[in-house]
N, C-alpha and C positions, 0 to 999 in steps of 0.2 A: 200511617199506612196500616191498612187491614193486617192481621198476621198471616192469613192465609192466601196472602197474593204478594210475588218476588217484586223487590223493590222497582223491577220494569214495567210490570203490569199493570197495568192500571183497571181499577175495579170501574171506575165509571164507561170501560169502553161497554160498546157494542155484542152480545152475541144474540145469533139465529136461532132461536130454540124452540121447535114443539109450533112452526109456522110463524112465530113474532118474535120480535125484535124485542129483548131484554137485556137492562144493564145487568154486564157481565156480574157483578156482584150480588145480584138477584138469583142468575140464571140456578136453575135445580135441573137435574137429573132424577127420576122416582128410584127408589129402590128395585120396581120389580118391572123395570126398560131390557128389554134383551141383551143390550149392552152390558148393562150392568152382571147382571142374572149371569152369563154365557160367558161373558169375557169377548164377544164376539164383534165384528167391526172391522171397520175399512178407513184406508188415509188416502188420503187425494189435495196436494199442494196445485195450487194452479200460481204460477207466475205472473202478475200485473208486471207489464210495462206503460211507461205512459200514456195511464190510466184506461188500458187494454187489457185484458185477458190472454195471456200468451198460449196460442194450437187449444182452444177452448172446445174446439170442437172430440180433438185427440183425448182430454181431459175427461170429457164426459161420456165418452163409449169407454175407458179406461176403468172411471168411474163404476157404470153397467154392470160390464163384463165381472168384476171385484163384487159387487151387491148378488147377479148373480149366479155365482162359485159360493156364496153362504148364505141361500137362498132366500136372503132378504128383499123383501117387496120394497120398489123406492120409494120416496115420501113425495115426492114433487116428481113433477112432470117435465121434458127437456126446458121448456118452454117457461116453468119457473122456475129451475133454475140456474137457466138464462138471466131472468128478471133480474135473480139476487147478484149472480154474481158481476153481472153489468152496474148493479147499481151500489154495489160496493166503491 
């Protein structure tokens, strides 16, 4: 196991980064991403149920409203993502 990933994580998974689909063991972050820089950013858990999206709708004006209150522009559009999280 990688050192810098907890015995549960598994580096070969999946993350969403920057529009593409990168093993999570690849994924980077740039040093000068707003995130980074600002400390600034949003959490938004959505609940799957069998293999549903649970009040997805509730999730993503939740989503909005949070991006923006820290007048972050969002990266996708409802509609992608809708895609991703459908096809998680």
């Amino acid at each position: 196991m990688h050192p810098l990933f907890p015995e549960t994580l598994d580096p070969a998974s999946l993350a969403y980064l920057n529009g593409r689909w990168t093993p999570l063991g690849q994924a980077q972050v740039s040093v000068l991403d707003r995130g980074f820089l600002l400390g600034d950013g949003i959490y938004e858990v959505v609940p799957v149920y069998q293999r549903r999206p649970f009040r997805w709708a509730e999730h993503y004006a939740r989503m909005q409203r949070s991006l923006a209150s820290l007048q972050i522009s969002p990266a996708l559009s409802a509609h992608d993502w809708a895609e991703i999280i459908h096809r998680l």
